[in-house]
Structures are given as structure tokens and as C-alpha cells.
VOBA-1610 file (N, C-alpha, C; in pm, whole numbers, padded with zeros to 5 digits, always signed):
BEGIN
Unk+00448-00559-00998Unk+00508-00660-00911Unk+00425-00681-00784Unk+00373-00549-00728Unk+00292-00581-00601Unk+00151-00670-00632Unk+00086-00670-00751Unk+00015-00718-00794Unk+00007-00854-00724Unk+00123-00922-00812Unk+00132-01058-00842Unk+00192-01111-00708Unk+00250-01050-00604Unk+00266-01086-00460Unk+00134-01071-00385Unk+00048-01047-00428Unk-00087-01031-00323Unk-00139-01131-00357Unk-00149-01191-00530Unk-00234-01270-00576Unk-00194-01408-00531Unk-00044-01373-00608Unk+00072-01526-00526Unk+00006-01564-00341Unk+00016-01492-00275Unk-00002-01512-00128Unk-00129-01575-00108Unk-00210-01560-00143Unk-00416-01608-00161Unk-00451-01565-00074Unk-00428-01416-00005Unk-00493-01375+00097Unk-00530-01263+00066Unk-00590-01225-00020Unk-00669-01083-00042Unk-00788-01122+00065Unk-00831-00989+00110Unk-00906-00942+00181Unk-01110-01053+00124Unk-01082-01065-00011Unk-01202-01123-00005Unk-01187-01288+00014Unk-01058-01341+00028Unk-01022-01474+00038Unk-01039-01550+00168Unk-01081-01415+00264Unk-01008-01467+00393Unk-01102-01511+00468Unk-01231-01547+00421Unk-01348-01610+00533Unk-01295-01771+00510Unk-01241-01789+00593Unk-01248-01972+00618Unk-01382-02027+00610Unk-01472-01947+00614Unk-01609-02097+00638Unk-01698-02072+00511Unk-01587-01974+00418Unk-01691-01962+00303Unk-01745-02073+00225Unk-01860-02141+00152Unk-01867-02247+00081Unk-01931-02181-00071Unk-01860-02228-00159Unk-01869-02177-00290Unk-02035-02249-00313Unk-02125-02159-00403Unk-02244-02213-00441Unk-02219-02325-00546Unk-02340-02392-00559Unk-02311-02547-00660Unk-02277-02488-00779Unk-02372-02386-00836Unk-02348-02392-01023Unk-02244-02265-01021Unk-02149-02183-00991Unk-02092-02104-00987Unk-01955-02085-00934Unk-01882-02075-00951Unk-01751-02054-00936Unk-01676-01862-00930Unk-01621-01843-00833Unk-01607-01671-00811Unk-01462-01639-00848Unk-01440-01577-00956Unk-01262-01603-00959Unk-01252-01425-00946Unk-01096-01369-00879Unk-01048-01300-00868Unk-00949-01279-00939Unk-00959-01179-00999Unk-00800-01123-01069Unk-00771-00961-01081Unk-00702-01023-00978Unk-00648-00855-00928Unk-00606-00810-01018Unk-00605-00642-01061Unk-00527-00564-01155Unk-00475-00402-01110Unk-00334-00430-01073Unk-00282-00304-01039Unk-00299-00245-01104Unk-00361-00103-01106Unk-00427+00055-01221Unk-00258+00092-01236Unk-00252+00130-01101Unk-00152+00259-01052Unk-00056+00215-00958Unk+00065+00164-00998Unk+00185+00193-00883Unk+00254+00350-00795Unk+00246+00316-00712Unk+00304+00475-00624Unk+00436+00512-00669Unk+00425+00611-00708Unk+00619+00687-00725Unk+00641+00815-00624Unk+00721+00845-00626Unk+00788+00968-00508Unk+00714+01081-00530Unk+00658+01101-00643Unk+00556+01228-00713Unk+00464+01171-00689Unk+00392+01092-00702Unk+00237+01076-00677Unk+00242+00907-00575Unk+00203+00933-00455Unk+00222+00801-00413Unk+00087+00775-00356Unk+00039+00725-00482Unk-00096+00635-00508Unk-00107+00529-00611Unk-00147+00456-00457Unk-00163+00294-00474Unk-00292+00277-00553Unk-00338+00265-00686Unk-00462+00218-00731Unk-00492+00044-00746Unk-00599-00020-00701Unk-00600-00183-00763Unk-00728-00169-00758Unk-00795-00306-00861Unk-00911-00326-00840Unk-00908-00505-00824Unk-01000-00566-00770Unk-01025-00668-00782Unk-01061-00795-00899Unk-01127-00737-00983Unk-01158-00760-01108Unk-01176-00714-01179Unk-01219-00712-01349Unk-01245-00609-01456Unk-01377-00526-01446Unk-01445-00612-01340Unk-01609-00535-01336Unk-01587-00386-01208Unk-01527-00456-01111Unk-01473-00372-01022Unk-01396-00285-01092Unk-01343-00255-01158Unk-01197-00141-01248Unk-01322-00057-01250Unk-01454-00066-01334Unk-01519+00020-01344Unk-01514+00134-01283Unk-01546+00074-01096Unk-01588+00145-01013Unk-01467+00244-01032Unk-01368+00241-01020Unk-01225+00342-01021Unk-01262+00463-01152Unk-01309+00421-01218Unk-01348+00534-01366Unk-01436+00598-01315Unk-01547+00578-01281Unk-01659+00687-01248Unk-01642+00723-01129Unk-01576+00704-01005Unk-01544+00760-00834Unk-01411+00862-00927Unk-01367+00858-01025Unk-01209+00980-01077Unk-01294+01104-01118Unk-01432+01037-01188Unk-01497+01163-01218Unk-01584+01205-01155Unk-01628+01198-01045Unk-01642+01252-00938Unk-01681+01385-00856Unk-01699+01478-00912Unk-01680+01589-00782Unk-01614+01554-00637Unk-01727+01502-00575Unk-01668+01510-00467Unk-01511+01394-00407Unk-01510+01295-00485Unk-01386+01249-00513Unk-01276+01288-00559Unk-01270+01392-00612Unk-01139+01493-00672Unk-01134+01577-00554Unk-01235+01610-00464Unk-01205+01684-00398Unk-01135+01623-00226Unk-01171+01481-00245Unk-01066+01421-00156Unk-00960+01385-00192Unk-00945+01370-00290Unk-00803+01362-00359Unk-00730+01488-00377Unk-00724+01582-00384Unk-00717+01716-00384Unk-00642+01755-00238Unk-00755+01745-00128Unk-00719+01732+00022Unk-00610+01625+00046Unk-00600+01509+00004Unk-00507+01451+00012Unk-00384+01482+00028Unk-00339+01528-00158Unk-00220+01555-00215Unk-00172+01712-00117Unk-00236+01801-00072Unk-00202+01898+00005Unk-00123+01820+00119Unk-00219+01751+00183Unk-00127+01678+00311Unk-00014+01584+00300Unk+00029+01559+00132Unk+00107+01484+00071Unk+00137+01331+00137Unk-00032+01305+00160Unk-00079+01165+00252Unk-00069+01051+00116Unk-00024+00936+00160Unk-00020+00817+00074Unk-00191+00765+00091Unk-00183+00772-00068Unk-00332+00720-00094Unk-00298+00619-00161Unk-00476+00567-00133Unk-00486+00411-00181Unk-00615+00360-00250Unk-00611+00378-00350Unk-00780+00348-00375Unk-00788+00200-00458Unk-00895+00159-00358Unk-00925+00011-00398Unk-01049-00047-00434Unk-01098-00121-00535Unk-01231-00095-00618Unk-01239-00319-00562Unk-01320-00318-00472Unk-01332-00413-00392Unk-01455-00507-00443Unk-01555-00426-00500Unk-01703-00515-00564Unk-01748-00441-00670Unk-01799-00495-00725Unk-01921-00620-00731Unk-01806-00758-00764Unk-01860-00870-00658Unk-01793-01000-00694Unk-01827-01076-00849Unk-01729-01103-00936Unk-01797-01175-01031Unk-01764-01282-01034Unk-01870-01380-01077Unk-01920-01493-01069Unk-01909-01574-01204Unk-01879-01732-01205Unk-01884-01765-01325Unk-01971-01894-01352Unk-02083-01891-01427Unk-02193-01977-01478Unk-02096-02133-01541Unk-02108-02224-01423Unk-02010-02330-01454Unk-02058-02373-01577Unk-02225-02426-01617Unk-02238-02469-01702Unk-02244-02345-01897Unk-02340-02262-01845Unk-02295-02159-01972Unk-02162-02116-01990Unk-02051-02070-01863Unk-01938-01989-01928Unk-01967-01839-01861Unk-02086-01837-01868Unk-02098-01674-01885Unk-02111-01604-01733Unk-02026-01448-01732Unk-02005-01385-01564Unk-02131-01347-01561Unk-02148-01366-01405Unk-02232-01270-01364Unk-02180-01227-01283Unk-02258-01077-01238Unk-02267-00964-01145Unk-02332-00879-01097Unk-02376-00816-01012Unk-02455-00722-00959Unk-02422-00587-01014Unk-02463-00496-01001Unk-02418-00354-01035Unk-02390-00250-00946Unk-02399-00328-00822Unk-02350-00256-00673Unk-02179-00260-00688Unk-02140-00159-00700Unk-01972-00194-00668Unk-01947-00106-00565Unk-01824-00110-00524Unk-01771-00053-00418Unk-01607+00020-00402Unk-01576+00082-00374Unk-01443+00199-00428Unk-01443+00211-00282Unk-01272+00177-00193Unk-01244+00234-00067Unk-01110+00331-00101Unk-01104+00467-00044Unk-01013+00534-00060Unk-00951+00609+00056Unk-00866+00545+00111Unk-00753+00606+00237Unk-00656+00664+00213Unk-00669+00746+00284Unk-00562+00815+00286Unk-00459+00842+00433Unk-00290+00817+00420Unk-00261+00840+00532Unk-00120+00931+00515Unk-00146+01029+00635Unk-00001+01079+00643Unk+00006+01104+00808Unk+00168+01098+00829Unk+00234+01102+00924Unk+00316+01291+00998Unk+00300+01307+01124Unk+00375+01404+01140Unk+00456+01378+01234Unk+00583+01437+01249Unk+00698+01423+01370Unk+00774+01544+01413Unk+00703+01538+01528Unk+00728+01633+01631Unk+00597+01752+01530Unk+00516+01728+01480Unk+00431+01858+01462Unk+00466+01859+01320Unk+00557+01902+01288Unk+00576+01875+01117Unk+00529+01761+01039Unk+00513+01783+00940Unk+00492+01688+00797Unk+00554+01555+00796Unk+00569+01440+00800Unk+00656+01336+00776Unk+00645+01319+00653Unk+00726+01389+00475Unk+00649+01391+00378Unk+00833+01361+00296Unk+00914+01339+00366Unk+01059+01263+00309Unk+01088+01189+00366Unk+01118+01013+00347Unk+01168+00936+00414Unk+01292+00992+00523Unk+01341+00981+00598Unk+01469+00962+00728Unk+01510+00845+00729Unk+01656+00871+00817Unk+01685+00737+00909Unk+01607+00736+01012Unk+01621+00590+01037Unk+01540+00608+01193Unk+01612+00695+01305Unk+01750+00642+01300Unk+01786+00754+01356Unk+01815+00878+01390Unk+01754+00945+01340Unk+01714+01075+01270Unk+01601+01120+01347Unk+01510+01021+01368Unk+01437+01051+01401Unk+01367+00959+01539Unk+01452+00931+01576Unk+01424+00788+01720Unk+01414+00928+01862Unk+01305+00861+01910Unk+01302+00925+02026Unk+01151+01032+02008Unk+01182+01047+01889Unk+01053+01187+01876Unk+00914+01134+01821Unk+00849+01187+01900Unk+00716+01177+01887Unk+00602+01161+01731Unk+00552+01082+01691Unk+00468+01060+01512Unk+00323+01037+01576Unk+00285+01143+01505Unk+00160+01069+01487Unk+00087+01032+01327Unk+00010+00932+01311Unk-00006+00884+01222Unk-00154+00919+01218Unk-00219+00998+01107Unk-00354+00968+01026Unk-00411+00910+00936Unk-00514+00840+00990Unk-00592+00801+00867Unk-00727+00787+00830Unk-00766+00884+00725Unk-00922+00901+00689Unk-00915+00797+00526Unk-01045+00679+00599Unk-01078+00657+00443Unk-01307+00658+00460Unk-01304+00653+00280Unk-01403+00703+00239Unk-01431+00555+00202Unk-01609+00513+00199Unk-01646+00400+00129Unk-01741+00442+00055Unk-01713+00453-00082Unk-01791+00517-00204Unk-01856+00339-00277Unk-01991+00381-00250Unk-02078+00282-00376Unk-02063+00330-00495Unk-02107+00252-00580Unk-02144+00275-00721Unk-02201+00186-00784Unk-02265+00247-00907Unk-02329+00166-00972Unk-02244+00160-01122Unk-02236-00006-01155Unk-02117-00012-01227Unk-02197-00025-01364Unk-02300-00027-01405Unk-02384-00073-01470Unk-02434+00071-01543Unk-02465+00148-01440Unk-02530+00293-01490Unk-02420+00447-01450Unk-02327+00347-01468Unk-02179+00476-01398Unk-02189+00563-01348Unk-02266+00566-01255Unk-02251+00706-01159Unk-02226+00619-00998Unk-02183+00713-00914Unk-02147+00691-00758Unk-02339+00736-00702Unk-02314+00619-00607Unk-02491+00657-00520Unk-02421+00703-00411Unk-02329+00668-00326Unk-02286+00665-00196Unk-02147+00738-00167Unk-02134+00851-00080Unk-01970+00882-00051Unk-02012+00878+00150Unk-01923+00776+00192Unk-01931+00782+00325Unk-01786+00806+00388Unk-01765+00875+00490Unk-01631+00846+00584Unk-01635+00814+00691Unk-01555+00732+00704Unk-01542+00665+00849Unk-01488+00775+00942Unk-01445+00767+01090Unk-01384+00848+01145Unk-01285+00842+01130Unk-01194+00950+01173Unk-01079+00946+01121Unk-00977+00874+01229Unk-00888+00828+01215Unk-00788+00719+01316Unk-00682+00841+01338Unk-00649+00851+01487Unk-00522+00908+01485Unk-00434+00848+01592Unk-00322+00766+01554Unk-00211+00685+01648Unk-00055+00789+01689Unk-00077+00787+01783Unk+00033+00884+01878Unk+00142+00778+01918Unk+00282+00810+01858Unk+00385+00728+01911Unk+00511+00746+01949Unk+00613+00708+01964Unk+00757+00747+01946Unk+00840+00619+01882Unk+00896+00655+01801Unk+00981+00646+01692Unk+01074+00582+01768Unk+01105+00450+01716Unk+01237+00359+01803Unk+01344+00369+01662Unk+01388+00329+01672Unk+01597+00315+01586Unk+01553+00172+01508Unk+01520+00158+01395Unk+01544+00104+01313Unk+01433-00019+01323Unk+01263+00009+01355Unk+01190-00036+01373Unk+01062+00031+01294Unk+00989-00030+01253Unk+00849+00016+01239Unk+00785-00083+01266Unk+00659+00000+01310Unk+00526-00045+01435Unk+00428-00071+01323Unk+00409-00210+01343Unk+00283-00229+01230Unk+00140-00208+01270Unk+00127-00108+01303Unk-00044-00079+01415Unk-00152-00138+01328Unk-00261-00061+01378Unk-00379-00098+01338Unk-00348-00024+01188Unk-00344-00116+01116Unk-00422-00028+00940Unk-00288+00056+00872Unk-00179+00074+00984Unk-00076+00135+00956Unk+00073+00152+00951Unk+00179+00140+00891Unk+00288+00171+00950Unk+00368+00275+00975Unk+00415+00262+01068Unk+00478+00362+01150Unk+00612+00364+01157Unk+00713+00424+01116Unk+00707+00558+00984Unk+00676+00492+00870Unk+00635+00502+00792Unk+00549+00504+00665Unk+00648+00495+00557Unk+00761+00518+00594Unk+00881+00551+00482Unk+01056+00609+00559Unk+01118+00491+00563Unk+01239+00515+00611Unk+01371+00506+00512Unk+01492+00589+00529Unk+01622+00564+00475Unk+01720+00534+00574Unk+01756+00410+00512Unk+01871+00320+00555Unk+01973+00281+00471Unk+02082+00250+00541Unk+02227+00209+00473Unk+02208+00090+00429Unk+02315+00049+00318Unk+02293-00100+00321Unk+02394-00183+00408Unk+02324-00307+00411Unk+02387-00383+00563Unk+02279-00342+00664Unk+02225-00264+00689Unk+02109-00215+00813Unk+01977-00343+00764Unk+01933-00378+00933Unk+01809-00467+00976Unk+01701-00380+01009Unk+01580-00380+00946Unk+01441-00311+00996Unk+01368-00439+01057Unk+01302-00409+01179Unk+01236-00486+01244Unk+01089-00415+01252Unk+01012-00548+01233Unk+00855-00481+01196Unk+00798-00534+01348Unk+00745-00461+01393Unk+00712-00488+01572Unk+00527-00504+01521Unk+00457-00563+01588Unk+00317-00559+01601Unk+00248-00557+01735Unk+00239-00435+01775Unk+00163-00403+01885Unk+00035-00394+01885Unk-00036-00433+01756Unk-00148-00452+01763Unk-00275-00533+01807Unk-00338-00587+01815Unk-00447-00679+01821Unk-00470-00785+01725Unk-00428-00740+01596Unk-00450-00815+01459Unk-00285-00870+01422Unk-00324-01008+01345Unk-00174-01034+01280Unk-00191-00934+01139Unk-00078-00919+01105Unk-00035-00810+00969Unk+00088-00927+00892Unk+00130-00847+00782Unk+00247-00884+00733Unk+00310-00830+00635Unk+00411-00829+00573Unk+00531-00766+00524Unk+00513-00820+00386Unk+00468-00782+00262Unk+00478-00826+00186Unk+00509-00744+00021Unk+00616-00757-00035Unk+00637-00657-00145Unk+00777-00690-00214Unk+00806-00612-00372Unk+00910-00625-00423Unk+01011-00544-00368Unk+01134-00631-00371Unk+01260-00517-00334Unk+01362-00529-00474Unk+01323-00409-00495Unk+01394-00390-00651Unk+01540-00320-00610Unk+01638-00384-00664Unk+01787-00396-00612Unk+01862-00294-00718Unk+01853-00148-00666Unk+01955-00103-00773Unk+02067-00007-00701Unk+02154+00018-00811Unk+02254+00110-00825Unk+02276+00244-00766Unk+02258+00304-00673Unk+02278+00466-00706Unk+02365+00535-00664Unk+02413+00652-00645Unk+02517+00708-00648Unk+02568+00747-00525Unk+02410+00824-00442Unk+02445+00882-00335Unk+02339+00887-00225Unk+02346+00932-00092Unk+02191+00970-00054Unk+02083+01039-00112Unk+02176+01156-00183Unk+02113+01271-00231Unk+02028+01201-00379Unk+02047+01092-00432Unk+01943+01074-00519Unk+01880+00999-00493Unk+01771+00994-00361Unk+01669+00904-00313Unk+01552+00967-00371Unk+01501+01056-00416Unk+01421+01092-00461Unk+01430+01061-00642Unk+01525+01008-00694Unk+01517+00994-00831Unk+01492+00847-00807Unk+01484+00763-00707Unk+01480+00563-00679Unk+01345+00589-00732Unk+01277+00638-00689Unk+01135+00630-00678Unk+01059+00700-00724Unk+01107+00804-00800Unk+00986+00896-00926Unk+00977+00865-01021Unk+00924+00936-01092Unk+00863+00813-01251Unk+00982+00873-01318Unk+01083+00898-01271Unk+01239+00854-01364Unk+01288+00819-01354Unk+01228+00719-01251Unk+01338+00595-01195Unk+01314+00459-01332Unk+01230+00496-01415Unk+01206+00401-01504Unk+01262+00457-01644Unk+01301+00558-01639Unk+01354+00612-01741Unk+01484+00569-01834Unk+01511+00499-01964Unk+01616+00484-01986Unk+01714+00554-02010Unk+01711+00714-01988Unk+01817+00802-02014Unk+01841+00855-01816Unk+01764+00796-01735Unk+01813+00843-01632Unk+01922+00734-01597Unk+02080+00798-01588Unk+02192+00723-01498Unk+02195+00727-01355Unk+02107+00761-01270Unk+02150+00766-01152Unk+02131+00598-01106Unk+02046+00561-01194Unk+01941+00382-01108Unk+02037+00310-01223Unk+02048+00175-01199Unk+02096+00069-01280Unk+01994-00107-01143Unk+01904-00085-01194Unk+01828-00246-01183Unk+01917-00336-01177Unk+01944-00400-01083Unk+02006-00516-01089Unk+01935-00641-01075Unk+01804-00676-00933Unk+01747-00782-00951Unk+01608-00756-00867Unk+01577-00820-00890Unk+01353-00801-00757Unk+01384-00903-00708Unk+01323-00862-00585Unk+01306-01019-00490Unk+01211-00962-00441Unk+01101-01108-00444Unk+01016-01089-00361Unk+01032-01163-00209Unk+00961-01043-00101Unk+00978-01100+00034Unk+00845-01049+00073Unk+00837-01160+00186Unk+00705-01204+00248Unk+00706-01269+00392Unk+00701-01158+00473Unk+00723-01198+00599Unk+00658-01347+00657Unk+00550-01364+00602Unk+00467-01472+00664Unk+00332-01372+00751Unk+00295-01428+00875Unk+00200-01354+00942Unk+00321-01315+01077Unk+00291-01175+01119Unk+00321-01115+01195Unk+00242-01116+01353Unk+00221-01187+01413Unk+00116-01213+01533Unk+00106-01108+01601Unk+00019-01059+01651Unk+00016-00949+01798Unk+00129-00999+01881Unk+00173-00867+01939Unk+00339-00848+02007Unk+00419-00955+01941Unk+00424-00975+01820Unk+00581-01062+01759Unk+00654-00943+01702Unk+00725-00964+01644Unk+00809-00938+01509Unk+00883-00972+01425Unk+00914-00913+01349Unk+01031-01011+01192Unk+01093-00855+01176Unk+01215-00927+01125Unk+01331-00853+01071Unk+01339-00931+00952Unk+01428-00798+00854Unk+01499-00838+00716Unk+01608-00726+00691Unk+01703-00776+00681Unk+01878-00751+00636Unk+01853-00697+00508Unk+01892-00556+00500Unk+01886-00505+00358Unk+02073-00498+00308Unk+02120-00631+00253Unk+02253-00590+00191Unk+02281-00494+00082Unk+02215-00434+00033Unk+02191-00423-00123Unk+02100-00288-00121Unk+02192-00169-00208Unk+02078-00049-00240Unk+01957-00119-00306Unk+01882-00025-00282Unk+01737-00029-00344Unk+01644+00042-00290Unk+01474-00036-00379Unk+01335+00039-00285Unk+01309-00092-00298Unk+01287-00102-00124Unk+01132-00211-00080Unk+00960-00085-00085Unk+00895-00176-00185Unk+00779-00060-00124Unk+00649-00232-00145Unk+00611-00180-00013Unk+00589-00282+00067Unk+00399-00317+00148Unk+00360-00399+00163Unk+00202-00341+00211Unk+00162-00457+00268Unk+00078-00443+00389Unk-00001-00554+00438Unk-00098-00651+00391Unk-00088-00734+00325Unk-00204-00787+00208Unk-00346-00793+00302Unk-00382-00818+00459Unk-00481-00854+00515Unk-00547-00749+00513Unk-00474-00582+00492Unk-00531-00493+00527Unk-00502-00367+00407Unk-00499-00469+00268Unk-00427-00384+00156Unk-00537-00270+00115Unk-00690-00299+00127Unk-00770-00201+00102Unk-00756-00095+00226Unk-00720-00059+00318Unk-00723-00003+00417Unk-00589+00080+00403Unk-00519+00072+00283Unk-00410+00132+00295Unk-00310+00156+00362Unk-00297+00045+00399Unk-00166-00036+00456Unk-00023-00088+00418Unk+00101+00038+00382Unk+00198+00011+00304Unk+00296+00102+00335Unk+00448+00058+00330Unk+00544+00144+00322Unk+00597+00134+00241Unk+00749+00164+00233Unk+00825+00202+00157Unk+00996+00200+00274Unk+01095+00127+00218Unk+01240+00111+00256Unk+01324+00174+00122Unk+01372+00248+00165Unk+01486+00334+00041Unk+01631+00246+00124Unk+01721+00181+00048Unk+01857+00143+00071Unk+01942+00209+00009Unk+02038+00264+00075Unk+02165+00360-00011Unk+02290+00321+00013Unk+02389+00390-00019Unk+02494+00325+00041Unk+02546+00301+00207Unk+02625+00298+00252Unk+02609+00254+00415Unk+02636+00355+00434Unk+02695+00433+00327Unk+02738+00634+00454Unk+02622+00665+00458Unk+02499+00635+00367Unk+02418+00732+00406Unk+02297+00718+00512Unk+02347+00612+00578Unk+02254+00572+00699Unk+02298+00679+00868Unk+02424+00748+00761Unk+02455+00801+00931Unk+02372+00915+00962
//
């Protein structure tokens, strides 16, 4: 579903030069393909851009030193994101036939949150947690490859980002590259307001899959890979909606009214390689207290 809301929107990250001018005999088409949706057990975001790009995701898994950031990751039980961004392919208007380079490119972020010093590694209410101090990390890696002769030439990391904040009541801070908390539980009937204190516009964009459940205590079955299970009774699917804030400007914000249990899991399309995404758990309204 997140797929087809990034593609729907036309703002992937390689869409977004306004002054681009397409060459005469060639035409560049994109088609995104979600690998890997995130569940409560493994919450990694995989996409690639195209089928030449998917490559890059196969040979950065086998890896050495890519298992071993993935590895580091899952210890810090940080939401990863790996996104296979190039080689652009190209299409020969008059033959038919793609072309491409054999330079590709694999970005892999990773982010996790702590509050008050601890782990932020189970959604909360906000109020639960309003007032106290988060800070948010994030290290990502820009791995080349060669898609042609499958091996990785390049593992680079950027520095690592670390945003120091306090936690307001039923808000998250869409910062630079990140949101802040990363993953909240709310009642239904409760409003989340997405604040942007940043420099950059962001935006809100993802499925909110509308289901059934019993109690607070099974927020962790919404979202693990038995939430798809047909012998698990705790979930009953009722409907998806997709929502899409629009653009979020520096110092604006948007709100959205969650009537209805469910999971919003959710991501910035301008900044989707950068690993930019949450997650809204809805339960019943007791369990917002």
C-alpha cells in the first residue's frame, strides 16, 4: 500500500527537480517496488526504484559489512530503511530497449529514539510521555554498487544526526529527516498534530488500515507478521484509507482525527530514502489513558 501512495503522489525523491528536461530520444520511467513492508518484529522499510535498482538490494544483503550494520541496527531496535535509488533506467523511444549504467546506489538509515535515557523501542501515549526529554538518532550509509558485476565498490557514512527534544501531548515534530516520537498509542477519537519546526516542507503520507481489536494489550499483534494471519482473531480488517497531508511548510502543521482502531504507518515521501516514517497504533478510547 505504501508503495502505491508514493507513486500516486509523483514526488519521489528523483521527481523533484523542477528544471529537469527529459533528453530527445529517451524517456526515464520509474516504478517503484516495495521489497519489504515493516512489522512490529522487524521494522524494515525495503524499496527500490526500479527492477535494475532491486539489484542493488541483493548484493548490499550479501555483504559483510552490510550485515554488520544491520546487525548494529536490530540491537538498537532502530527503524531501518533501505532504499536502492540508481542506476536510472532509461527507455530507447525509437528501439524499445532500457538502458542503464552499472553504477547503482543502496541508502540505508537507520533511526532510533530514547526518552529520558532509555530505549524508545514500544509505541506510548503521548501522554505518557509529554514533558520528557527524546532524543532522536540517525546514522545512514551510502553504499555504491555495481549492478552489472554484483559486488558493492563503496560503503560510506554520513555523520551521525542527533535531535534533542521534549515530547508535547499528542503531537509529533516532523524535524529534519525525522519524526519525533517515531511511534505513538492513541485512543480512538484522539487528534495527532504533525508540527514542522524545520527548515524543509515534509508530509504525512500512508495507509491507515482500520481494524478490530480487543484491547491495548494486543498492540503488538496490529503490527507483527500475525497481523496477516488468517487464524489470528485478535485483528478483523475493516477498510484502508489512504491519507496525505499535502505539504507541511516550515513552522505549519496538520492534524488528523483518528475515529477508528487501527495502524497508520506512515512516511515523508520528500525524504522517503532518508528514512523518514512513523507509525500511529489506534485502540480503543480506554486505552489512550
Amino acid at each position: 500500500m505504501i508503495g502505491v501512495v508514493l507513486i500516486g503522489t509523483g514526488i519521489l525523491p528523483e521527481e523533484r527537480a523542477r528544471e529537469f528536461r527529459s533528453l530527445t530520444d529517451v524517456s526515464i520511467a520509474s516504478d517503484m517496488k516495495v521489497i519489504k513492508e515493516p512489522t512490529f518484529d522487524d521494522n524494515t522499510f525495503i524499496y527500490a526504484v526500479n527492477d535494475v535498482a532491486q539489484r542493488g538490494i541483493d548484493i548490499v544483503q550479501g555483504d559483510a559489512r552490510v550485515k554488520q550494520i544491520l546487525d548494529e541496527s536490530k540491537v538498537k531496535e532502530a527503524t531501518v530503511t533501505i532504499a536502492a535509488v540508481q542506476p536510472t533506467v532509461m527507455t530507447d523511444r525509437q528501439s524499445g530497449k532500457l538502458l542503464h549504467s552499472s553504477a547503482g546506489q543502496v541508502i540505508i538509515t537507520a533511526n532510533w529514539q530514547l526518552v529520558e535515557g532509555a530505549l524508545y523501542s514500544e509505541p506510548k501515549n503521548p501522554t505518557q510521555i509529554a514533558n520528557k526529554k527524546v532524543e532522536s538518532h540517525q546514522q545512514i550509509w551510502n553504499i555504491l554498487v555495481d549492478v552489472d558485476k554484483g559486488q558493492v565498490t563503496q560503503v560510506a557514512q554520513q555523520a551521525d544526526r542527533v535531535i534533542t527534544d521534549t515530547v508535547q501531548s499528542n503531537v509529533v515534530r516532523a524535524d529534519v529527516n525525522m519524526f519525533v516520537p517515531k511511534a505513538v498509542l492513541i485512543g480512538a477519537g484522539s487528534e495527532i498534530s504533525w508540527s514542522n519546526p524545520s527548515n524543509l516542507p515534509h508530509n504525512v503520507v500512508g495507509s491507515f488500515n482500520q481494524t478490530t481489536a480487543l484491547d491495548a494489550n494486543n498492540i503488538t499483534a496490529m503490527i507483527s507478521k500475525n497481523s496477516i494471519d488468517s487464524n489470528n482473531t485478535n485483528l478483523e480488517t475493516a477498510e484502508v484509507i489512504a491519507i496525505d497531508s499535502g505539504f507541511i511548510e516550515p513552522n505549519a502543521s496538520w492534524q488528523y482525527r483518528f475515529d477508528k482502531e487501527g495502524v497508520f504507518n506512515y512516511l515523508c515521501t520528500i525524504h522517503a530514502e532518508e528514512g523518514m516514517r512513523g507509525t500511529v497504533i489506534v485502540t480503543r478510547s480506554s486505552a489512550s489513558s
